[in-house]
C-alpha positions as CSV (number, residue, x, y, z in Angstrom):
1,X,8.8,29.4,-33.4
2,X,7.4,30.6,-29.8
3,X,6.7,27.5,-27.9
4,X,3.6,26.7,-25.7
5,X,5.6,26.5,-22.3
6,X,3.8,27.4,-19.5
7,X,2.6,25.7,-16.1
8,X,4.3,23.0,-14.2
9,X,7.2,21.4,-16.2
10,X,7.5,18.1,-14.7
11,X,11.1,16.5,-14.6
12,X,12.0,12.8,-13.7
13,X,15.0,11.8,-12.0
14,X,16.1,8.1,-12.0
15,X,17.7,8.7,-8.3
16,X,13.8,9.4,-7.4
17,X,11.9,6.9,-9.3
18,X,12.1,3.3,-9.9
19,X,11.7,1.7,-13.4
20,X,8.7,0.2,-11.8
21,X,7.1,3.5,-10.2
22,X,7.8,5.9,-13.1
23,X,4.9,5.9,-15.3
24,X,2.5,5.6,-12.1
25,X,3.7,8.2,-10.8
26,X,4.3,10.2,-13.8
27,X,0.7,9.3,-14.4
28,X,-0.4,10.9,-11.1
29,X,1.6,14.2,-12.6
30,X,-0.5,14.4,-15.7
31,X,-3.6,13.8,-13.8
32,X,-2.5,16.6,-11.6
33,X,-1.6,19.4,-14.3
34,X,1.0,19.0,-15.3
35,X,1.7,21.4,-18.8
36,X,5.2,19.5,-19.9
37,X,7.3,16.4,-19.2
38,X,11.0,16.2,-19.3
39,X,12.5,12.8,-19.4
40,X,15.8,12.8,-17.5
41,X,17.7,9.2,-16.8
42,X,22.2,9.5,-16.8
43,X,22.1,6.1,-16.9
44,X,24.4,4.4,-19.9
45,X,21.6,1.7,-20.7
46,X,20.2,3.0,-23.5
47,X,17.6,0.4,-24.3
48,X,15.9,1.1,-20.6
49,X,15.6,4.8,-21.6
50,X,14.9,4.1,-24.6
51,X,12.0,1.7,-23.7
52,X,10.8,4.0,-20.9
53,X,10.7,7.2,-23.2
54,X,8.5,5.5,-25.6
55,X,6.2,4.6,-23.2
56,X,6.1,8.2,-21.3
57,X,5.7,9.8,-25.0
58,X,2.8,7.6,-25.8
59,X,1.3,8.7,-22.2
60,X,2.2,12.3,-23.0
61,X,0.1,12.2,-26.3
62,X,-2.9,11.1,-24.2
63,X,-2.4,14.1,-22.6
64,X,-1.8,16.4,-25.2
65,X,1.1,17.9,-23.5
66,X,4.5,18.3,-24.8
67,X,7.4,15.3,-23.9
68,X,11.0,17.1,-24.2
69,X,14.2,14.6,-23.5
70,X,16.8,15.9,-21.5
71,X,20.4,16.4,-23.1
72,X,19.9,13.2,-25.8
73,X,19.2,14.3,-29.3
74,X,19.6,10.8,-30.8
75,X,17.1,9.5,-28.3
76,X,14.4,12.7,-28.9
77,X,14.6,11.9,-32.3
78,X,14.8,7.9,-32.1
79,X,11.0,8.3,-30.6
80,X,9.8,11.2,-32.1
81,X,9.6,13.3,-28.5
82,X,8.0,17.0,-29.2
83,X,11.6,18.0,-28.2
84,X,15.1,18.5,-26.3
85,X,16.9,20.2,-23.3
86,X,20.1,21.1,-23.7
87,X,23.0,22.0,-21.2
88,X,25.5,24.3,-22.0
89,X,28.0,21.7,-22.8
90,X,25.6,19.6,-25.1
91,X,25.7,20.5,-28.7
92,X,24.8,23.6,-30.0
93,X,20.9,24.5,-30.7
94,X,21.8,24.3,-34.5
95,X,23.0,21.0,-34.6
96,X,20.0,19.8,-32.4
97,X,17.6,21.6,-34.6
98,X,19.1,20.3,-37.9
99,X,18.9,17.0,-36.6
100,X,15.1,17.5,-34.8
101,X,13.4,19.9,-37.7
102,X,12.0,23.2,-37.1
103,X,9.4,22.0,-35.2
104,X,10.9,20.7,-32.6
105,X,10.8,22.3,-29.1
106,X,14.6,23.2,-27.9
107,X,14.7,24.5,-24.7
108,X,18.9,25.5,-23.3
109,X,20.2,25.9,-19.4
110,X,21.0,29.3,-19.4
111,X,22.0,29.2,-15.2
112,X,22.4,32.8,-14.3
113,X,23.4,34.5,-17.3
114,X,20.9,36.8,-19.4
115,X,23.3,37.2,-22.1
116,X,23.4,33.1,-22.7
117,X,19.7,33.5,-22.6
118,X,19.4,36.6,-24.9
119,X,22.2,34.4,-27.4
120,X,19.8,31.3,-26.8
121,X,16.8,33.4,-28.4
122,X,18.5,34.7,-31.4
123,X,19.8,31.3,-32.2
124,X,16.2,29.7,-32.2
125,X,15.7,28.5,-28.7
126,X,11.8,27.9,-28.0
127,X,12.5,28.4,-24.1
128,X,15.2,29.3,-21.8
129,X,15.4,27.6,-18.3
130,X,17.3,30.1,-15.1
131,X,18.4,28.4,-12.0
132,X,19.3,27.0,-9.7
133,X,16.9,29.5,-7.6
134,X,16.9,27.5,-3.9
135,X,19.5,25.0,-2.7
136,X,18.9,21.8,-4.9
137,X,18.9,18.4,-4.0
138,X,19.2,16.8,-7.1
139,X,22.1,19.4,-8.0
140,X,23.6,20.8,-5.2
141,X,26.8,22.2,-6.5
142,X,24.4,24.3,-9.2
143,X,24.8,27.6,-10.0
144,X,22.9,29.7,-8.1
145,X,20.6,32.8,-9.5
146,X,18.5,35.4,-8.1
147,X,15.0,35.8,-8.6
148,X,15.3,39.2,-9.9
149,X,17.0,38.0,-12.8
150,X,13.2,36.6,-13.9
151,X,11.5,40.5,-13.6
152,X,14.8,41.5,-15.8
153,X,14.6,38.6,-18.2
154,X,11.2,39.6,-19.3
155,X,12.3,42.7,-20.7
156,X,14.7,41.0,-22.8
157,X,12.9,37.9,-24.0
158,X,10.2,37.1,-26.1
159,X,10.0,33.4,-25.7
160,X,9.3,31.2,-22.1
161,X,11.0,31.7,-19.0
162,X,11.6,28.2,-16.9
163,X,12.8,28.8,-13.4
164,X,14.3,25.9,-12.1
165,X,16.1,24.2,-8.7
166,X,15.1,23.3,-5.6
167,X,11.6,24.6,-6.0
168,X,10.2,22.0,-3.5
169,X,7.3,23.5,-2.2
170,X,4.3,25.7,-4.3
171,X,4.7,28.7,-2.2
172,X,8.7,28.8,-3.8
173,X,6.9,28.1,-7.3
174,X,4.4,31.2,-6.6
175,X,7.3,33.7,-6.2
176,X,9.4,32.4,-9.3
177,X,5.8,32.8,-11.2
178,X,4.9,36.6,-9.7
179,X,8.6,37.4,-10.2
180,X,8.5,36.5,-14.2
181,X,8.5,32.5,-15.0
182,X,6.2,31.2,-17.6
183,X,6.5,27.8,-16.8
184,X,8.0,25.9,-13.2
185,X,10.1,23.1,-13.4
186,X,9.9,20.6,-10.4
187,X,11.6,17.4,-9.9
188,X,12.0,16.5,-5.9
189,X,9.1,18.5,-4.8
190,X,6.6,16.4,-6.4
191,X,8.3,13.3,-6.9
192,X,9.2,13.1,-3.4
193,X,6.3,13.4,-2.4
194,X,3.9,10.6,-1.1
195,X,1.3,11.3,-3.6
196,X,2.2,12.8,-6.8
197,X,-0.9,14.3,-8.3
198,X,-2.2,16.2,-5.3
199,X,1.0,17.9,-5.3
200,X,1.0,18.6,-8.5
201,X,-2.5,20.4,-8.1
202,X,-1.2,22.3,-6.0
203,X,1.4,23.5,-7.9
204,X,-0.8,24.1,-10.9
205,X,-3.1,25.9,-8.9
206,X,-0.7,28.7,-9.1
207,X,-1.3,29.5,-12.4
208,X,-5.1,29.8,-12.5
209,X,-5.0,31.5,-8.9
210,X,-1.8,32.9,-7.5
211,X,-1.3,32.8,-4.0
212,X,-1.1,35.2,-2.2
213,X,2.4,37.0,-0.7
């Protein structure tokens, strides 16, 4: 099943946001444009995420736009979220998808590698995600990948391309999109900023009118 990914693909961090700014300020995403919401929180208290991701899916229907979890297939399913991200050391796609259903959206980290990608899509991904594509601040030891890889990833790929890391500025976001990515995942650059839904127009913006290089 080929996914709807596309646009900004808005990721929390629990580093960024406080339990008591995160669905203002996820709020002011949605009311920006954003296309998709990942819910990512490391922290071991399940019944705060657990709590917090019901609340964000409930917002995210409002929207009619996709809420994925990051990494946690018990709590994606525990709410009913739209779908997962998975890392390369989660568990495999086909235990996620057996325990999700066929519709559920999967998306997988594929770093810098087209060949995990190109595995990724035969084994039922919805999306693949490349990166890191800048220095990131809420991964700094990532992997780093070239932007090329996006051009050559379209040749190879029928579902969505996510570019991800350190994209903190829409200018960064524009390139990734001319180069090949469907969708642009941002977690610093808008959350950092002082007011989350005007950035997040202008990230969106990209994809109804590119700027220009």
């Amino acid at each position: 099943m080929k996914a709807n990914i596309s646009g900004v693909y808005v990721i929390t961090d629990q580093n960024l946001t406080s339990s008591q700014q995160l669905f203002d300020k996820v709020s002011q995403t949605l009311q920006g444009g954003a296309s998709i919401l990942q819910y990512r929180d490391k922290s071991d208290n399940y019944d705060k995420r657990l709590q917090q991701a019901q609340q964000l899916a409930i917002l995210c229907k409002h929207y009619q736009i996709p809420f994925i979890i990051n990494d946690d297939i018990q709590l994606a399913k525990d709410i009913a979220a739209k779908g997962v991200h998975l890392g390369q050391q989660d568990l495999p796609l086909s235990s996620a998808r057996n325990i999700l259903g066929a519709d559920a959206i999967i998306g997988i980290t594929c770093h810098n590698q087209l060949s995990l990608a190109i595995k990724a899509q035969q084994d039922g991904a919805n999306y693949v995600a490349f990166g890191s594509f800048y220095p990131s601040l809420n991964k700094p030891q990532a992997i780093r990948a070239d932007i090329s890889l996006l051009t050559k990833a379209k040749t190879y790929l029928d579902i969505p391309i996510v570019a991800i890391g350190g994209i903190d500025t829409p200018q960064k976001a524009n390139d990734l999109y001319q180069a090949g990515a469907d969708s642009i995942a941002v977690i610093s650059g808008i959350f950092s900023h002082p007011t989350c839904q005007s950035i997040t127009e202008q990230y969106a913006r990209i994809f109804k009118t590119p700027y220009l290089k």
